[in-house]
N, C-alpha and C positions, 0 to 999 in steps of 0.2 A: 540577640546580638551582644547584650553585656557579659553574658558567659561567656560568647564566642575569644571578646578580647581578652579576657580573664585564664580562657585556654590557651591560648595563643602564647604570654607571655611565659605560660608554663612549658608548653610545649618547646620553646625556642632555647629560654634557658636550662633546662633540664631539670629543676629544682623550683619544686612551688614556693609560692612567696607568703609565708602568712601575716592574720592579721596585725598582728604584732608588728611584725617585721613592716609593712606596710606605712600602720602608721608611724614606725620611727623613722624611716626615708622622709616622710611627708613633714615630721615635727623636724628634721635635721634640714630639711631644704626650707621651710619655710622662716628657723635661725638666719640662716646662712641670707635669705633674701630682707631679715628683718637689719642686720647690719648695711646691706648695700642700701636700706632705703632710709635708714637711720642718719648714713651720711649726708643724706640730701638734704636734712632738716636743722640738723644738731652743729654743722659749722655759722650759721650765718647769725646765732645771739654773741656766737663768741672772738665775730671778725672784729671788733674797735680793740681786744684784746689783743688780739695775732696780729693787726697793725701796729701798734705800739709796741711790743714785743720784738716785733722781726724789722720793724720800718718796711719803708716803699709799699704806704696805704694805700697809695693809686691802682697798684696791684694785688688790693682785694678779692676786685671782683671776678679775678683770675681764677682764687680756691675755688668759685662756685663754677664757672663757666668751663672750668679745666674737666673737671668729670663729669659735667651733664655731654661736652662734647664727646668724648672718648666712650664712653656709656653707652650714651646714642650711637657712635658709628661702629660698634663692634658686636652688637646685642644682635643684629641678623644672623651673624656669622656662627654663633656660638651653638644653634640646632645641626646647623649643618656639619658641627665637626662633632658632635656628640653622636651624628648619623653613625660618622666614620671611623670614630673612637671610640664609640662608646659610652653611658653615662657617665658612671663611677669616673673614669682621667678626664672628664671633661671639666665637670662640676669639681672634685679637688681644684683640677688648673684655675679654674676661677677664683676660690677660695683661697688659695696662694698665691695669685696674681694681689688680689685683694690686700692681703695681710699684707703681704709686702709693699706695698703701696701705702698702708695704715703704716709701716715702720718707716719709712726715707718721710712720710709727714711727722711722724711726733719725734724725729727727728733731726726737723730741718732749723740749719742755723741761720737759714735768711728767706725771703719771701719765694724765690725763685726757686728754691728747692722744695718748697712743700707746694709752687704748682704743680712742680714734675710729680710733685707724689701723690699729690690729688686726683693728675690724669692717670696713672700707672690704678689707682684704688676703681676709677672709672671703668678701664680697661677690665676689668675684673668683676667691676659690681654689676654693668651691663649684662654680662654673660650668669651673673643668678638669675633676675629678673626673669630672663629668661627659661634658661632652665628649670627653676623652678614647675612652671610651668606646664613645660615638656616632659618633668618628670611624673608630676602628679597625672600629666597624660596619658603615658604608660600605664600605670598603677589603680587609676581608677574608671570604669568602667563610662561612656558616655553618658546614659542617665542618672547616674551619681555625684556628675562632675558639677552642676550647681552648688550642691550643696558645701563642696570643698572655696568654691568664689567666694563664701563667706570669709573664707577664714586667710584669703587675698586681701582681701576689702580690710578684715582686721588690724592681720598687721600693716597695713601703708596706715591706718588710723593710730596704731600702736607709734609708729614711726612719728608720726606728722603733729601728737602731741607730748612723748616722752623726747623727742630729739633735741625740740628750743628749751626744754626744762635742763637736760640734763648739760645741753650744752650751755647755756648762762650758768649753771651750780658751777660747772667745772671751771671755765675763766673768772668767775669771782669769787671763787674759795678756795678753785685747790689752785691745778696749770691748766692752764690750755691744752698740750701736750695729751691729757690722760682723754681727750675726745677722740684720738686715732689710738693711741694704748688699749681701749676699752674695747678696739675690735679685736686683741691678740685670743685671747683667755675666749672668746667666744667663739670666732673663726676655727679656735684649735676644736672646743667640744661639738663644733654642727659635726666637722671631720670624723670625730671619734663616734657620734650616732648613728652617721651614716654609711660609717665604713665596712662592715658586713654584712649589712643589706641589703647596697647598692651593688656590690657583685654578682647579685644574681639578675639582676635587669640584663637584658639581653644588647649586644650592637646590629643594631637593625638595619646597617647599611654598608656594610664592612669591605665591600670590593669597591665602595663607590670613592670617587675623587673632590677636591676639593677644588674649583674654580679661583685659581692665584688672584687671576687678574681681573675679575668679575669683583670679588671681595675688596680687591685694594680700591676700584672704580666707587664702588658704594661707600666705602670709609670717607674717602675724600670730597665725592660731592654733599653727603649729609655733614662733616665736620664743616664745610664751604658753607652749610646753609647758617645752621646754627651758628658759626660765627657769625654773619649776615644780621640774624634774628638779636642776638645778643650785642652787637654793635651800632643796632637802628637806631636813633633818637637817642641812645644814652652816649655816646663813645661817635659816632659822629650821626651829622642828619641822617634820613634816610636818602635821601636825593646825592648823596656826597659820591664821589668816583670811589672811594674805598668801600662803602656799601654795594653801590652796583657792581662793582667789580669784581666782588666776593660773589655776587648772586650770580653774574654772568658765568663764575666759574666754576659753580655749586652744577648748573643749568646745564654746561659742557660737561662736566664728568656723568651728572644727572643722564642723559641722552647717551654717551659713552654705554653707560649700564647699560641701557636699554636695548643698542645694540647686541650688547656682547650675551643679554640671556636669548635673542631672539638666535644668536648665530652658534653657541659655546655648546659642544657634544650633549656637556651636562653643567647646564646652570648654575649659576648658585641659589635661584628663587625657580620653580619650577612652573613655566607656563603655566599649566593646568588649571596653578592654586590662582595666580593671578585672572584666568578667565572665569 
């Protein structure tokens, strides 16, 4: 069966993929997912900084809450158009979604602009995670795929203790600024490793369509929840009308979805996987 997938991917793209090649895909997407995971860690030694710096420290808790949402609600989506696109413009798109997002934050002149840019780096960073993933699926054979979870496991560990380091160096010696700067110079070289390797992955789904309204249904009830979740007990009780009301509405798009994959030609989550 590992051959069989190993033929397959040759077969479809025309053009064998070696090992080399292989593992520079796999070192360039596992870059590209060590920035989106880096940002989950590395803003919050240097928030007392960014609050004083930009003012309206109320709005903090925004940088963090602003990309775990956007993150979260758009990381389903992101296999699905890789179906239909393709690897290689999928995984760019995210990695330029990203950067660009790293730029409107280092620099924003006031709080408000570096949530926007925090959600826009979300939007982006969600769709590595992902990917990642899906690519190392392609590329490496089912019973070899454990041994690649290591090197998952690594970098979130890589992430989860160079991110508070490198983020307290940077607001108390140099700016603050150079924590979204530091993704430019990196985001640009995952692009350049994985730019001729990744053309030979094949689009594995190329006639098929993308579910508009399925995709916006699921954005909106999981950003509904996690606001919910991140507004419980801190920002107000949980028992309060703004809490339940957020959940109430999380629970109505929620069930919406549910509808729309039991009725929609072609899903955006396909029965099957769900049974």
């Amino acid at each position: 069966m590992d051959q069989a997938v190993d033929n397959k991917t040759m077969a479809e793209t025309g053009t064998p993929i070696t090992e080399r090649e292989k593992n520079a895909i796999i070192g360039g997407v596992l870059l590209s997912m060590l920035l989106a995971a880096l940002d989950q860690t590395i803003v919050a030694p240097a928030m007392p900084t960014i609050g004083h710096a930009l003012g309206n420290a109320h709005y903090l808790p925004w940088i963090v809450t602003g990309y775990l949402l956007t993150a979260t609600a758009v990381a389903p989506l992101y296999g699905k158009i890789s179906d239909v696109y393709g690897r290689r413009p999928t995984v760019y798109a995210a990695i330029l979604i990203f950067l660009a997002g790293s730029l409107v934050s280092a620099m924003a002149p006031n709080m408000f602009v570096l949530v926007v840019g925090r959600a826009i780096q979300g939007a982006g960073g969600g769709g590595l995670f992902a990917l990642t993933q899906t690519v190392v699926g392609d590329l490496v054979p089912p019973r070899e795929r454990a041994r690649y979870a290591a090197w998952f496991s690594g970098t979130w560990a890589v992430a989860s203790v160079a991110g508070p380091l490198l983020g307290g160096t940077f607001a108390e010696h140099l700016h603050w600024s150079l924590i979204f700067w530091i993704n430019i110079p990196l985001g640009v070289l995952a692009m350049a490793i994985i730019n001729k390797p990744l053309k030979k992955l094949p689009v594995a789904a190329k006639r098929h369509r993308i579910d508009g309204l399925g995709a916006l249904l699921l954005i909106v009830a999981t950003a509904l929840l996690l606001l919910a979740l991140n507004w419980g007990g801190s920002a107000y009780p949980w028992i309060s009308l703004e809490v339940i009301g957020v959940l109430c509405g999380s629970a109505i798009f929620g069930g919406a979805f549910a509808l729309r994959l039991m009725r929609a030609a072609e899903p955006l989550i396909s029965l099957e996987v769900l049974g």
